[in-house]
N, C-alpha and C positions, 0 to 999 in steps of 0.2 A: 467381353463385358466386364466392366470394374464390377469387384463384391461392393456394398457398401454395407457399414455394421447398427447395429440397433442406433446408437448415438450418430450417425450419419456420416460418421467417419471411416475412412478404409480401415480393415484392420491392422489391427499393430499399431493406428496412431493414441495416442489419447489428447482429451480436450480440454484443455486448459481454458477458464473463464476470465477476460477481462471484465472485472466490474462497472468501469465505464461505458462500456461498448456492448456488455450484456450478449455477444456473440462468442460460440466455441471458434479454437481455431488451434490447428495438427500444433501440438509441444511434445517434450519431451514429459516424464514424470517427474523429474526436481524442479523444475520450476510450478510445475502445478500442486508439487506441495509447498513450494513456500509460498504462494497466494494462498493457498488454502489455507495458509497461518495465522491470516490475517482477517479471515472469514467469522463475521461475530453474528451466533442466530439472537432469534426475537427474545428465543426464551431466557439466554446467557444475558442481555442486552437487561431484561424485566432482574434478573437476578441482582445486578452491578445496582440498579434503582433503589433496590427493594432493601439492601444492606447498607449504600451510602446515608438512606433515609435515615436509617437503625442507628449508624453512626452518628449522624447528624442530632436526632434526637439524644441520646447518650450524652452528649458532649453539652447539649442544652441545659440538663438537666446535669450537668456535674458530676456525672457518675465514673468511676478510675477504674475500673473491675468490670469488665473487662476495659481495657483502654481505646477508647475512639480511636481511628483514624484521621478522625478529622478533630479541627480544634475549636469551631465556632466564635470566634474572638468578637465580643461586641467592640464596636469603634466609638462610639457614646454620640454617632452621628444621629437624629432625634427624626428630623424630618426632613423629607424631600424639597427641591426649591414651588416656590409659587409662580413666580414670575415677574413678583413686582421688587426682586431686589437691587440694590442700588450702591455702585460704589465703586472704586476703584484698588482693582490688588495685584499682590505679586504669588507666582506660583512658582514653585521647587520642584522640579520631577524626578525621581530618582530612582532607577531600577524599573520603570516602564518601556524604557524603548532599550535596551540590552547595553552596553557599553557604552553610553552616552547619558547626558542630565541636560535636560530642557531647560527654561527661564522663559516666563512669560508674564505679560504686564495686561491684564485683565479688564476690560471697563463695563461694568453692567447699569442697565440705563432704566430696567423698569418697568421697558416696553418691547412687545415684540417689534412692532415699528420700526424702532429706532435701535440697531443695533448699530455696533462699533467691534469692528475684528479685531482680535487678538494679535501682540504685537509678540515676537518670541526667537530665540534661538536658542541652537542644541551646541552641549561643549561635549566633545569625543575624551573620555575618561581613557586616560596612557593605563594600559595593563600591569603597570606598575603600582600603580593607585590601585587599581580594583584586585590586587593578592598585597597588598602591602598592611600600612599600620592603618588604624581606622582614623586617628587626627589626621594622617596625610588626604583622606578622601572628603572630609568634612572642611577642612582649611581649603581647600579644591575647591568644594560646591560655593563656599564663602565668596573665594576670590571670581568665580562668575559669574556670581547675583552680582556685587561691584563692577564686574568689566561689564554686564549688559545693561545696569543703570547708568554708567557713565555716558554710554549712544545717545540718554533721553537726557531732555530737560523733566524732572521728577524733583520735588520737592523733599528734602531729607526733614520730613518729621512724622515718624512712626507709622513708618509701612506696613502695612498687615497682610503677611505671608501664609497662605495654605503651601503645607508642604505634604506632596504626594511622596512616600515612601512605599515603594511596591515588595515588602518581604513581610515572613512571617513576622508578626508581633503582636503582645500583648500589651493594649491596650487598657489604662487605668483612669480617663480620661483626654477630654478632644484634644489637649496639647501636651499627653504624657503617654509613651508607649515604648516598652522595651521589646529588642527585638531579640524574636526568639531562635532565627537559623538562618544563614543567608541562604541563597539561591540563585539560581540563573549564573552560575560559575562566577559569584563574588565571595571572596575570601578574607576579606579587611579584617586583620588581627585586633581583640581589644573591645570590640563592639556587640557582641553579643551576650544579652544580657541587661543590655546598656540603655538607656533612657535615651534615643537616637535625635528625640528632640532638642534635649538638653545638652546634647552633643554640638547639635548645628546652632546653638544660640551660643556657646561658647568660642564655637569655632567665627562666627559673626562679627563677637566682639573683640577674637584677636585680630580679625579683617580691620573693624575702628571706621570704617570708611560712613556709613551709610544704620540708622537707625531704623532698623529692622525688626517687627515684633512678630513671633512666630502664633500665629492664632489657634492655629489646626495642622494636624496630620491627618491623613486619609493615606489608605493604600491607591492603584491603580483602578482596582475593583469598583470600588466607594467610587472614587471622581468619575468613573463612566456613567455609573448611575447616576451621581450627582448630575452631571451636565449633560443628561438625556432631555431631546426636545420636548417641550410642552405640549401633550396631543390629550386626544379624547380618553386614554386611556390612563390610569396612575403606574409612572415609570418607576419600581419598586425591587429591581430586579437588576444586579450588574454582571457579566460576563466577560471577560477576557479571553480569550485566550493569542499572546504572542508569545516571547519565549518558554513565557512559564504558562499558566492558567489557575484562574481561579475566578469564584462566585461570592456578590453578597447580596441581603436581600434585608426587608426589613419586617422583621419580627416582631411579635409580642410580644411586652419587657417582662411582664408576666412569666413567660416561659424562658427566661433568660437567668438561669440559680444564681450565677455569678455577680447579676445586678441588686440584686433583693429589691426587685420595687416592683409595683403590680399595675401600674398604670402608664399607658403611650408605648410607643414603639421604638424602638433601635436598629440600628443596621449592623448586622452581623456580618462580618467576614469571615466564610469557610470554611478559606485554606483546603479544598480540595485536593491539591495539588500532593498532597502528603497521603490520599486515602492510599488503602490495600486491605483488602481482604483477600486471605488464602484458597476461600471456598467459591466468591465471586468473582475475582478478578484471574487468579490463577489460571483457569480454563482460558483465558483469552490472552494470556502471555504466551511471547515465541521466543524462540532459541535467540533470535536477534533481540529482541526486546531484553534479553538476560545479560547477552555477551554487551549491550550499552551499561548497562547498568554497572556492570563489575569495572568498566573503563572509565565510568564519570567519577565525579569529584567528590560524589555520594552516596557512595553504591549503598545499597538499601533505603536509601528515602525517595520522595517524592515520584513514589512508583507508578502514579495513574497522571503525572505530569510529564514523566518519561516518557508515554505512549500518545500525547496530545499538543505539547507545547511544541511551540515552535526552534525553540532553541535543537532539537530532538529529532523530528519526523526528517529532516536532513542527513544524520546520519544514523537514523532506522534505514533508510533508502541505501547509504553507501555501503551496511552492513550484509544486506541482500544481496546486492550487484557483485559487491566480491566474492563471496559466498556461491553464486553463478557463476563466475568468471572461473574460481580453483577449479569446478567442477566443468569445465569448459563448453556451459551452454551459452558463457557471452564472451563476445570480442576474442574467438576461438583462441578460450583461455590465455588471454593475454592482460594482465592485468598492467597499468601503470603504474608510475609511483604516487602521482596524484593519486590515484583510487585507492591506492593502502593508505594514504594520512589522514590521519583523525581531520575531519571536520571541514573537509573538503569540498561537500556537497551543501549546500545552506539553503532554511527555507525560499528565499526566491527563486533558486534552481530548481526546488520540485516544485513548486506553484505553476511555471513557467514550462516545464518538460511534462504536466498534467494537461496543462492547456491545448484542448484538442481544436482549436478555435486554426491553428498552425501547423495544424498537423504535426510532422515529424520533425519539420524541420529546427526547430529551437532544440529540441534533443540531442538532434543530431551537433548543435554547434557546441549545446554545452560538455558534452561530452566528448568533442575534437578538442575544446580546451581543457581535459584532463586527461589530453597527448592518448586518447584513445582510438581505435578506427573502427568505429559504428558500421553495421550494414542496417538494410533496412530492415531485418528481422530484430537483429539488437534494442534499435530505436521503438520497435513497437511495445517490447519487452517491459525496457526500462521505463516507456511509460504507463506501463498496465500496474508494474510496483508500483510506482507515484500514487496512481488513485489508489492502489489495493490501501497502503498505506494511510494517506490523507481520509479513504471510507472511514475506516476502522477509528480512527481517531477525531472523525465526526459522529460518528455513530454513537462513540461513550463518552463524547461531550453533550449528547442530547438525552444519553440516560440522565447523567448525573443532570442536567437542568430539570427533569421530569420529575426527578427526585426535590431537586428544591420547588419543584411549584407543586407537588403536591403537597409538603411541607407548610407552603404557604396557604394552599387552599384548606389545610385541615386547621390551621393554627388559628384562621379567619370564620371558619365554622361556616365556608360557604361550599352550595350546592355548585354553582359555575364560578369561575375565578377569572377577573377581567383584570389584564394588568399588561403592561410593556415590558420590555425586555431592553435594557440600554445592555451591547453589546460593543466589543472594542477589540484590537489587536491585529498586528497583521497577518493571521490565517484568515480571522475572520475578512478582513477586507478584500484579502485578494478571492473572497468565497461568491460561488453565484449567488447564493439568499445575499449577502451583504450589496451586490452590484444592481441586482433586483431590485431593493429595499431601496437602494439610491436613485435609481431610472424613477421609480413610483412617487419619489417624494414629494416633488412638486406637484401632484395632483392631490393630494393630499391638504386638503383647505381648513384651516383654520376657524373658528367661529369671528377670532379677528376679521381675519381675509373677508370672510362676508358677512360681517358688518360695515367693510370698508367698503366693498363692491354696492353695498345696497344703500351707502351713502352717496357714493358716487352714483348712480342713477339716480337717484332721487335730486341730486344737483341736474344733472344733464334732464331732467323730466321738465323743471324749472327753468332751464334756459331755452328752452325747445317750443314751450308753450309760451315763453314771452318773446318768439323770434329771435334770441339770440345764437350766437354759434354752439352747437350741439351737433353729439353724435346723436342724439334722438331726436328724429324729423318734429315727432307729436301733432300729426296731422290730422285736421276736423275730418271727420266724413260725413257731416252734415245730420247724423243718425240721433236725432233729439229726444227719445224714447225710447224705453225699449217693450214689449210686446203687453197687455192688460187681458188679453184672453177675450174681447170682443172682436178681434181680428174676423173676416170671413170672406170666399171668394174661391176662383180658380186662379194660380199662379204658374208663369214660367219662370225658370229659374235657368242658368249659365254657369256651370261652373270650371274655373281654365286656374289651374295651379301645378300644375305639373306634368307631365309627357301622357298623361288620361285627361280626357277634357267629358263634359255630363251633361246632358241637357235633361232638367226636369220638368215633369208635371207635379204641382203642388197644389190639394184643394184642403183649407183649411176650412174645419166647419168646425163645431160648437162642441167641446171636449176632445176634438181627434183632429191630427195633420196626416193626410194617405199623399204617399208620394211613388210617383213612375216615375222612373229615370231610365237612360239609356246612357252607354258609356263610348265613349268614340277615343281612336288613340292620334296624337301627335306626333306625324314623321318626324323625324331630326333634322330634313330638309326645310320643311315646314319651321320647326322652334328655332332654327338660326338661318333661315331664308328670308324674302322680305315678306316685310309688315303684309301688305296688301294679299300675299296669299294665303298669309296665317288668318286673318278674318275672314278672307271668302272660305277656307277650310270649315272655317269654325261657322256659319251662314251655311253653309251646304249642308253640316251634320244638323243644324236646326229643321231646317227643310226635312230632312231624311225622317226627323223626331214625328213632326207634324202630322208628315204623311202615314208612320206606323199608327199613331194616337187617335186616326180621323179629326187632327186640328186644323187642316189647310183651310188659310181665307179667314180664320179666327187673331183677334185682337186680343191678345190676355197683355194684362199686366207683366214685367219682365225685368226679375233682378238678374243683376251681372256680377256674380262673386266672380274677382281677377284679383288672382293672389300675387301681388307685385307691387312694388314701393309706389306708392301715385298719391300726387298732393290734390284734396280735391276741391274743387272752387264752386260746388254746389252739389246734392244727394245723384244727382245723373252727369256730374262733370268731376272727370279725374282725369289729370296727366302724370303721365308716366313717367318717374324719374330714373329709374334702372330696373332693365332685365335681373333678376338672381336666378337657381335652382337649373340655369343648363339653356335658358334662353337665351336669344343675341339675334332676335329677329329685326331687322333693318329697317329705320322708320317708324320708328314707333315713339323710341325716349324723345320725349321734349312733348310731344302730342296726346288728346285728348281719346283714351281709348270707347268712350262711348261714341265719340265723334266715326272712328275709324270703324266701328260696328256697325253705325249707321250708313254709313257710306257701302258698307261691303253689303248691308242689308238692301240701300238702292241699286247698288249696281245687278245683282238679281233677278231682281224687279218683280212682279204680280206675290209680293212676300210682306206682308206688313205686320211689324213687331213694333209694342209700344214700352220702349226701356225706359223702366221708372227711375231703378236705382242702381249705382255700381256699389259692392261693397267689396272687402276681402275677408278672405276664408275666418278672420281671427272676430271679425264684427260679426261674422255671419255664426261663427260659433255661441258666440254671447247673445244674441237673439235667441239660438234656437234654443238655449237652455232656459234663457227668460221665459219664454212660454209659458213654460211647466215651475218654473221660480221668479217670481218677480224680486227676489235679491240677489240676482243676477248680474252685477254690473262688471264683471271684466271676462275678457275672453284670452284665452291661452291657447296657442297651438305650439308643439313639439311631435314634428312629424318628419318630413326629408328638409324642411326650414323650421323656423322657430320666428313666432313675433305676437304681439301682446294690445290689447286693446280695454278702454274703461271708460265711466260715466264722469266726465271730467266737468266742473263747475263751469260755466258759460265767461263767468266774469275773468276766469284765470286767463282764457285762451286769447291771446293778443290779436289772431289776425282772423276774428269773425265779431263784430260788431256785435252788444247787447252783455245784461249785465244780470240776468235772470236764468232760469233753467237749466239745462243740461247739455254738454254733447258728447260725442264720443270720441276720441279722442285713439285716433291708431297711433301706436310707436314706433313701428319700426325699428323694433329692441334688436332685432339682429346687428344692425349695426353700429349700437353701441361700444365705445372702446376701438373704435376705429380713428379714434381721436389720440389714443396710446394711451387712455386711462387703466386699460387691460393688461400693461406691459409688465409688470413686477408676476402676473399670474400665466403667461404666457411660456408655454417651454419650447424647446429646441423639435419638438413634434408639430407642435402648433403651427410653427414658423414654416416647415419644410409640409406641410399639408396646404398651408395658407397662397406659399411659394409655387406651387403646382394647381392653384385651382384657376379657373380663367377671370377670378376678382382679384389678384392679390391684393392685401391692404385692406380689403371690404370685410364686411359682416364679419368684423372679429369674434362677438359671442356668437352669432348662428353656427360657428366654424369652432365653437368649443363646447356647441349645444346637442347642434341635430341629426338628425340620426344621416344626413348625405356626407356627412364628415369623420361619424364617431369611429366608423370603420378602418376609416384612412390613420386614424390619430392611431387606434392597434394596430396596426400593419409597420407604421412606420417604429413603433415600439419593438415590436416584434424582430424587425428587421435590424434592429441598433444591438438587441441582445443575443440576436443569431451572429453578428459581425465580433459580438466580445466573447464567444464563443459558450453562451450562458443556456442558450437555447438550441434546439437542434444537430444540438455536438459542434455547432458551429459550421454547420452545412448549408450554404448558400440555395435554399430550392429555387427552381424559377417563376412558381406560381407566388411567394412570396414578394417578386419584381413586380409582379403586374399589376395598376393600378386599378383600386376599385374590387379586388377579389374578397375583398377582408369584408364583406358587407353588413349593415348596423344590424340585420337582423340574427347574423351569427350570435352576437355580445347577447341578445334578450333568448337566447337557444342556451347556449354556454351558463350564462348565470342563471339559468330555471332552478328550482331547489330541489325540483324532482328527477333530471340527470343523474347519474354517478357519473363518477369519473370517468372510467370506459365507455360513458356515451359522450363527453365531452369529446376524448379520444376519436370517435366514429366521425364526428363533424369535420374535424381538424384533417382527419387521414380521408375523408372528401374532398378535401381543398389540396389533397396530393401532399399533404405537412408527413415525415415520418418521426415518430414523436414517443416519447417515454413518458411513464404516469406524472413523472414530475416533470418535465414539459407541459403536461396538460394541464396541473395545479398550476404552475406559471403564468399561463395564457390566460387561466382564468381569472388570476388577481391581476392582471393587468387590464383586463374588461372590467374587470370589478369596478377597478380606479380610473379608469376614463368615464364611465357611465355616471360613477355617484358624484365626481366630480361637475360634471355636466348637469346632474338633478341637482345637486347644492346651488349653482351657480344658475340656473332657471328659478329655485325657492327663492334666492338673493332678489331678482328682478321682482316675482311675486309680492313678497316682502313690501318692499320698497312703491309697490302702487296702492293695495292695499291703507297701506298706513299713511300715505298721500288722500286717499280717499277720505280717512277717517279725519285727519287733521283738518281737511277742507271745511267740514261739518263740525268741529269743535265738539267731537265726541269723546269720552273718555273710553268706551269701547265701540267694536265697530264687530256687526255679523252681516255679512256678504256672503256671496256664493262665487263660483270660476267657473264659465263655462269652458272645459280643456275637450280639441282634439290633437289627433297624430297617430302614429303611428307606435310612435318610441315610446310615448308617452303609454300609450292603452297595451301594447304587445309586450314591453319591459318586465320582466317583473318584482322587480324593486323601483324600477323610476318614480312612480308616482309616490309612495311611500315615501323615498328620499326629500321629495318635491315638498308633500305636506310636512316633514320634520325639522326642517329647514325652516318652513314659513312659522311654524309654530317658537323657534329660538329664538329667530332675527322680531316676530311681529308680535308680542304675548300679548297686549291691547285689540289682537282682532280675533275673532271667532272666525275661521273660512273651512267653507267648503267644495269643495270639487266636485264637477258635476260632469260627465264624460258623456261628450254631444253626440246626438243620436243623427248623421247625415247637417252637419254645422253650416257646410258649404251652398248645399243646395237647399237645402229647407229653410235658413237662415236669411238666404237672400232672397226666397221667397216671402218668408214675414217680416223682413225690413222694407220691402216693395209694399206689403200690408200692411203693415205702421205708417208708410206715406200716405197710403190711397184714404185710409181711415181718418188722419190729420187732415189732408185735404179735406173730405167730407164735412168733418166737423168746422172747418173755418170757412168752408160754403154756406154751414147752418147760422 
C-alpha cells in the first residue's frame, strides 16, 4: 500500500502551486521557490497601497523631505469630455505603442448617433532614431504627420494637433511641458529637460509642408481617460499599463501646491511607474526582478514599472526559465541560445503560453522556436511562471489603483465613490476583465439607446393603429372598459398560455373576488399535434373541472384568456395569427379559436359552455388590477413571453368604426423590431439564440425580454468566454452544450442580494460548472447585464405607451397605474426596480405605478366576461 503524506503527496515529494490552476502537483524544491517569489500576501499587497497613497500625497502637497517616489504632474487638463464636442483634428502618438508613432485624423460629431471612425496609421521608429539625436526623432514625427496628410484630401489651414507624449514630464501648461526622463528604452540625446512641444513645432516648421498648430500635449494616461466611453458613471480615472505603466486621475486644484488655485479640478499624472519604497515594495522584489534591473538601461528607476509593464514581464519570465534550466529542472538543463539573449521572450509570448484556453500546446511551439525541446512537464512549468508572474504584477497594479481611488474618495470627502476606470494597454487587453468588459458592452444601454428604442415604438405604435406596416399588430380586443367595482356573478374562466393550462371558478361579489382553479398540464404531443385534439384536450379538462366543482349541466358565463398573437374581429371572435412560447399545433393559425372551442365543446356533446369573451393573459392582467384601481389602464406581462396591453382612444384605432370612448388595445410588443429597427442593439448572442429557436426572425424584443430566452442569451455568453479561455480555464463542459440548461430562473438565484458568492458557486457546481470564486463573480456580471438590459429595454416600451396615453388626453402630467405579471418580472430581484427607473428617466411627465396582478389570467378573464354581461345589461336597460 502506497504511504501517502499530510499534504497528499508521497513522501519525498513536495508540492509546488500553480496559481492558475490552484492545484499541488509532485516538483522539485527550486522551482517552488521561485513561484513562491512571486507570491504577494493581502497584507504586503494593503502595505504597497498604504505608502503609494503617502507618496502620492507628499508629492501634492510639495513636500522634498523626505522625497516622493512619485511625481504627481498636474497636466493643466481641467475637464473630462461631455459629449457634445465638435470638430475635426489631428493626433501625434508618441511612446504609447513602444517603438512606433501613430497619426490619426479625428472627427467628433457631437452625438453619440452619429459617429465617424478614426482614420490613422503607425510609422515603425528605426532604432537609430530612438538612441540617436533628439532633432533626428522630432524631424521623424514631422515628416509622418506630412506623409499621412498627404493620403487625404485635408485642407492646409491651421490644423489643430493634440499631441500624446507618453513619458515623464513637467508640465507648465496644456501646450508647454518639459520632459523629465525618457523611458520604455528611449534614449534621444538633447531632449530632456527640453520643452518637447516646442521641439515638435519647430521640427514642423522645418517639414514647411502643412500648417500645423500644436494645441495640447497629454501623456498616454490623460487620452485613455480622455476618450473613455460616456456611461452612467463619471470616467475620472486613467490606467495603462503596456510597456511601461502609469495612472492619472482628476484632483482638487485645491490640493494641488504646485497650482496655487483653490477652485475646479485638474488631471494629475502620477508617474507611478518611478514609485519604490524600501520597506513596501522591497519584501516583494525577487532575485530576478534585481538581475532585470541591474541589465536595463536604468537600473535603479522605474522599479514598480520593472515589475508590471509590459515591456518587462517578458523578460522577468526569461530570467526564471534560465535560472531553471542551469539548475536543470527544465529542458534537462539544456539551455539555448535564444533563451540566454536578452529579450527574447516578449509580452505576446507570455499572454499566449498563460493562455490555458490551448492548453500546452502554444508553449510548446513558442518554445521549439527558441531551438528548445519541451516535454510535457517543461510546458506545464513554464506556464505556471507565466501566470506566477502576470498574478504578481496584476496584483500591485490593483494596489496601486486602490490607492488612487482611495485618494480620490478622500479628496471628494465622499462616504461611497462612483466613478469609471478608462483603462488601456496591451496587458490590459490581452487580460480576462478587459475581454469580459468587451463581451458585456453591448448590453450595456445608453439613456440615448433608449430614448431611441421608445421613439421607435412609439412610431410603430402609430402605424399599427392606423393599419399600416408595423412590427406592432396593436390589435382591438374589443374590451371597452375596464372594471367599476359593480361587477357580480359566478364566472368561468380558461386559461391556456403555456405547457399548464387552468380552468376556473370565479365568483365576484361586492368587496371580494374568491377563485377555484384547477391546473391540468399540456403534452408536447398535444402543443404541437393537431389543433382538434388540443381543444378536445382542453374540453375534457373543463369537464373533468365541472364534475369536481358539482357544475355539470350549469351555464356560467366564460372567459377564454389564450395567450397567443390573435386579431380580434369581436370581444368572442379572435384569430389566430401565430403559435409563440413552444406551440405549433396544426390547424389553428388563420382560424377563429373561440370558433374551434366551440366545436370541440359540440363535438362532446350533453356539455354546454357559454363563451362570452376571449382575452390574453396581458388584458386579463389589467382587468384584474383594475378592480382594485381604476387607474389601471395598461397591463404588462414578463414572464416565459413578454407583451403589453392599454386604454387606447377609440378615434385613434383605424380598423373599429366610432370616434368616442375607449378600447384596448393589445400590442403584441414581442414582436416589435422584427422589422430590424432592433439591429444596431442586437448582439452576436441574440443572433445565435434567435438562430436556434423555432421563430427565427420573430419576436425579436420577446427574445431580448423574457425570461424563455434570458437564460439561453447566458449560456451562449458563457460558452463564447469558456472558448476564449476566460471562463472555466477554458474547459469545454458538456452540460454547458446543452440547450436550455442555463434556465431564467438561475439569473433571479444568482443576482439575489442575499447569496454570497459561494452560494452562487453551489448553483453553478449543480449545473456540473467546475468553477473558481472569480468565475463565479464573472457569471454573475454577466446575468447582471443580460437581465437589466432586458428591464431597461421593457421600461423603454413602458415609457413609450404611457406617454402615448398621456398625450392622447393633452395632459401635461399623466398618474396611471400597470397592471404587471410573470414570472421574471415578480421572482427577479432587481427586474422590476430596473423596470420602474427606466420609466421614470425616459417618462418624467407621468407618475406610474406598478401593480403586481394577483391570478391576471384567470380572474381577469373572468371580470372582463363581467364587464360584458354588466354592458349588456345596462344597454338592455
Amino acid at each position: 500500500m502506497a504511504t501517502i503524506g499530510p499534504s497528499g503527496l508521497h513522501p519525498g515529494e513536495r508540492a509546488s502551486v500553480c496559481p492558475h490552476e490552484g492545484v499541488p502537483r509532485p516538483s522539485g524544491s527550486l522551482e517552488l521557490e521561485c513561484l513562491q517569489q512571486f507570491k504577494v500576501t493581502r497584507t504586503q499587497l494593503q502595505q504597497i497601497q498604504a505608502s503609494l497613497l503617502c507618496s502620492m500625497e507628499q508629492a501634492l502637497k510639495g513636500q522634498d523631505s523626505p522625497a516622493p517616489s512619485v511625481r504627481m504632474l498636474p497636466t493643466y487638463v481641467r475637464s473630462t469630455p461631455h459629449g457634445t464636442e465638435q470638430g475635426d483634428f489631428l493626433v501625434l502618438e508618441l511612446g504609447a505603442t513602444g517603438a512606433s508613432l501613430r497619426v490619426l485624423w479625428v472627427t467628433l460629431t457631437g452625438t453619440k448617433e452619429c459617429r465617424v471612425e478614426p482614420r490613422s496609421r503607425e510609422f515603425v521608429i528605426p532604432q537609430e532614431v530612438i538612441l540617436g539625436a533628439g532633432q533626428q526623432l522630432f524631424d521623424f514625427a514631422a515628416r509622418c504627420l506630412s506623409e499621412f496628410l498627404d493620403a487625404y484630401p485635408v485642407e492646409n489651414q491651421g490644423l489643430k494637433l493634440g499631441f500624446n507624449f507618453s513619458f515623464p514630464c513637467h508640465q507648465t501648461g496644456l501646450d508647454r511641458s518639459t520632459l523629465i526622463s525618457w523611458t520604455k528604452g528611449f534614449r534621444c540625446s538633447g531632449v530632456e529637460g527640453q520643452d518637447v512641444v516646442q521641439l515638435l513645432r519647430d521640427a514642423i516648421q522645418r517639414q514647411g509642408t502643412y500648417r500645423i498648430d500644436v494645441v495640447a500635449m497629454v501623456n498616454d494616461t490623460v487620452g485613455t481617460m480622455m476618450g473613455c466611453e460616456l456611461g452612467t458613471r463619471p470616467c475620472e480615472v486613467g490606467l495603462i499599463v503596456d510597456t511601461g505603466t502609469n495612472a492619472c486621475y482628476m484632483e482638487e486644484a485645491r490640493h494641488v501646491a504646485a497650482l496655487d488655485e483653490d477652485r475646479g479640478r485638474t488631471c494629475v499624472s502620477i508617474e507611478w511607474g518611478s514609485f519604490y519604497d524600501e520597506d513596501a515594495l522591497g519584501p516583494v522584489l525577487t532575485t530576478f526582478d534585481s538581475a532585470l534591473d541591474r541589465e536595463s538601461l536604468t537600473p535603479g528607476a522605474q522599479r514598480f514599472e520593472k515589475m508590471i509593464g509590459g515591456l518587462y514581464l517578458g523578460e522577468l519570465v526569461r530570467l526564471v526559465l534560465v535560472h531553471l534550466t542551469q539548475h536543470g529542472v527544465l529542458f534537462d538543463g539544456c539551455a539555448s541560445p535564444a533563451l540566454l539573449s536578452q529579450g527574447c521572450i516578449l509580452l505576446d509570448h507570455v499572454a499566449e503560453m498563460e493562455d490555458t484556453a490551448t492548453g500546452t500546446a502554444r508553449v510548446h511551439t513558442i518554445l521549439q522556436d527558441l531551438g528548445l525541446s519541451p516535454r510535457a512537464s517543461d510546458a506545464e512549468l513554464v506556464q505556471c511562471v507565466c501566470v506566477a508572474v502576470c498574478t504578481r504584477a496584476a496584483q500591485l497594479c490593483a494596489a496601486a489603483l486602490a490607492a488612487v481611488l482611495s485618494r480620490l474618495q478622500h479628496s471628494r470627502e465622499q462616504q461611497t465613490l462612483q466613478v469609471a476606470v478608462a483603462t488601456g494597454g496591451r496587458v490590459f487587453e490581452r487580460h480576462p476583465r478587459r475581454i469580459l468588459e468587451e463581451t458585456l458592452a453591448p448590453f450595456q444601454l445608453t439613456l440615448e439607446q433608449l430614448t431611441v428604442v421608445q421613439a421607435q415604438m412609439r412610431e410603430a405604435m402609430i402605424r399599427g393603429l392606423q393599419g399600416e406596416a408595423s412590427s406592432l399588430r396593436m390589435l382591438p380586443t374589443y374590451v371597452r372598459a375596464t372594471p367599476d367595482g359593480s361587477e357580480r356573478g359566478d364566472f368561468l374562466a380558461l386559461d391556456l398560455g403555456g405547457t399548464n393550462f387552468r380552468v376556473l371558478l370565479v365568483r365576484v361579489a361586492e368587496g371580494s373576488v374568491q377563485i377555484i382553479n384547477q391546473v391540468y398540464s399540456i403534452p408536447e404531443c398535444r402543443a404541437q399535434g393537431s389543433g382538434q385534439k388540443l381543444f378536445d384536450h382542453i374540453v375534457d379538462c373543463i369537464v373533468d373541472f365541472q364534475k369536481r366543482q358539482g357544475l355539470s349541466g350549469q351555464s356560467l358565463p366564460l372567459g377564454f384568456t389564450f395567450s397567443f398573437p390573435c386579431k380580434q374581429l369581436g370581444l368572442d371572435q379572435g384569430i389566430l395569427l401565430n403559435w409563440t412560447k413552444g406551440f405549433n399545433a396544426s390547424g389553428c393559425e388563420g382560424q377563429d379559436v373561440v370558433y374551434l372551442l366551440r366545436e370541440a365543446i359540440r363535438r362532446r356533446q350533453a356539455v354546454e359552455l357559454n363563451v362570452v369573451a376571449i382575452v390574453n393573459d396581458t388584458v386579463g392582467t389589467m382587468m384584474s388590477c383594475g378592480y382594485d384601481d381604476p387607474r389601471c389602464e395598461m397591463g404588462l406581462i414578463v414572464g416565459t413571453g413578454t407583451n403589453a396591453c392599454y386604454m387606447e382612444e377609440l378615434r385613434n384605432v383605424a380598423s373599429v368604426p366610432g370616434d368616442s370612448g375607449l378600447m384596448c388595445i393589445n400590442m403584441e410588443w414581442g414582436a416589435f423590431g422584427d422589422d430590424g429597427s432592433l439591429g444596431t442593439l442586437s448582439t452576436r448572442f441574440d443572433t445565435s439564440v434567435d438562430q436556434a429557436s423555432i421563430n427565427p426572425g420573430k419576436q425579436r424584443f420577446e427574445k431580448m425580454i423574457s425570461g424563455m430566452y434570458l437564460g439561453e442569451i447566458v449560456r451562449h455568453i458563457l460558452l463564447h468566454l469558456t472558448n476564449l479561455g476566460v471562463l472555466f480555464r477554458g474547459q469545454k463542459t458538456q452540460c454547458l452544450q446543452a440547450r436550455d440548461i442555463f434556465k431564467t430562473k438561475f439569473l433571479s438565484e444568482i443576482e439575489s442580494d442575499s447569496l454570497a458568492l459561494r452560494q452562487v458557486r453551489a448553483i453553478l457546481e449543480d449545473l456540473g460548472l467546475t468553477l473558481t470564486s472569480d468565475d463565479a463573480l464573472m457569471v454573475l456580471e454577466v446575468c447582471q447585464a443580460v437581465s437589466r438590459r432586458a428591464a431597461q429595454l421593457c421600461g423603454a416600451g413602458v415609457a413609450a405607451v404611457v406617454e402615448k396615453i398621456r398625450e392622447n388626453r393633452g395632459l401635461q402630467e399623466l398618474t396611471v397605474s400597470v397592471g404587471v405579471d410573470g414570472t421574471l418580472y415578480k421572482l427577479h430581484p432587481h427586474f422590476s426596480k430596473l423596470v420602474s427607473a427606466t420609466v421614470r428617466k425616459l417618462a418624467p411627465q407621468c407618475t406610474v405605478t406598478f401593480l403586481q396582478s394577483e391570478d391576471g389570467s384567470g380572474k381577469g378573464a373572468a371580470l372582463v366576461t363581467a364587464v360584458a354581461c354588466r354592458l349588456t345589461q345596462m344597454a338592455h336597460v
